[in-house]
C-alpha atoms as one frame of an Amber mdcrd trajectory, in Angstrom:
protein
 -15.718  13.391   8.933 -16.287  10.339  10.427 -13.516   7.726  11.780 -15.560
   4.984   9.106 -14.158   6.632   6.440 -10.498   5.787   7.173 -11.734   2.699
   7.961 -11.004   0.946   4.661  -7.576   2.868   3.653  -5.915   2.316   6.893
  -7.386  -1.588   6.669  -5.291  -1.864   3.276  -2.221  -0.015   4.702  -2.221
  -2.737   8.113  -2.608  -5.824   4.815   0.202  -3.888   2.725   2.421  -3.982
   6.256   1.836  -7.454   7.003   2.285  -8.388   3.149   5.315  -7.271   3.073
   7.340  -9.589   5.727   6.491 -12.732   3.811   9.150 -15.581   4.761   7.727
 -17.657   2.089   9.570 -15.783  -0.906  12.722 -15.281   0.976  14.134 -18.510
  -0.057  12.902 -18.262  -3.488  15.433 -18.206  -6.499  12.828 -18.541  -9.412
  12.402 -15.918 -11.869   9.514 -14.312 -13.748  10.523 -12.742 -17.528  14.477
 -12.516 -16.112  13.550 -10.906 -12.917  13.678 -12.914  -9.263  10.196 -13.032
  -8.207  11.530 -11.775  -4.547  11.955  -8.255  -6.972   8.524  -8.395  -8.380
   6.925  -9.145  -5.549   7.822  -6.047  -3.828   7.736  -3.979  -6.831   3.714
  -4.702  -6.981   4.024  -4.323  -3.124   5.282  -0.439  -3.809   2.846   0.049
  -5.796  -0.248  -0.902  -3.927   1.069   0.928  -0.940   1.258   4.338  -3.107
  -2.539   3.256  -4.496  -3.061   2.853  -0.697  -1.607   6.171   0.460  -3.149
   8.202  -2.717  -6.366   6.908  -1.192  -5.683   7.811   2.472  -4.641  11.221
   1.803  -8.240  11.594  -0.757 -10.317  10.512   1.790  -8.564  12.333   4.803
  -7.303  15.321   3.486  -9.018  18.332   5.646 -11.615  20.184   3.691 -10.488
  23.449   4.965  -6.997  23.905   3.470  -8.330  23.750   0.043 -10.515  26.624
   0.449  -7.833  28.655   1.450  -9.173  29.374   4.955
């Protein structure tokens, strides 16, 4: 398998990482349907990081430990 194909995963897991120190919600008291917007932010932030991993472990799971070799 070739080190392109983790290319694209491991490019979204580096965005996810820098995503989530951002200084510009820290200070940030408004809310979104009841909920501070600091909370949603990194709820949607968990989530794309398990999308992200899910996709990782697809494309770079080794072949030969699902045949049973």
């Amino acid at each position: 398998m070739k080190i392109s194909v983790y290319r694209r995963p491991l490019a979204a897991l580096a965005l996810l990482a820098a995503a989530f120190f951002n200084p510009a919600a820290w200070d940030n008291d408004r809310l979104l349907a009841g909920i501070p917007l600091n909370l949603v932010y990194h709820s949607g932030l968990c989530v794309a990081a398990a999308l992200a991993m899910w996709a990782v472990v697809r494309k770079a799971w080794p072949d030969y430990l699902d045949r049973g070799e």
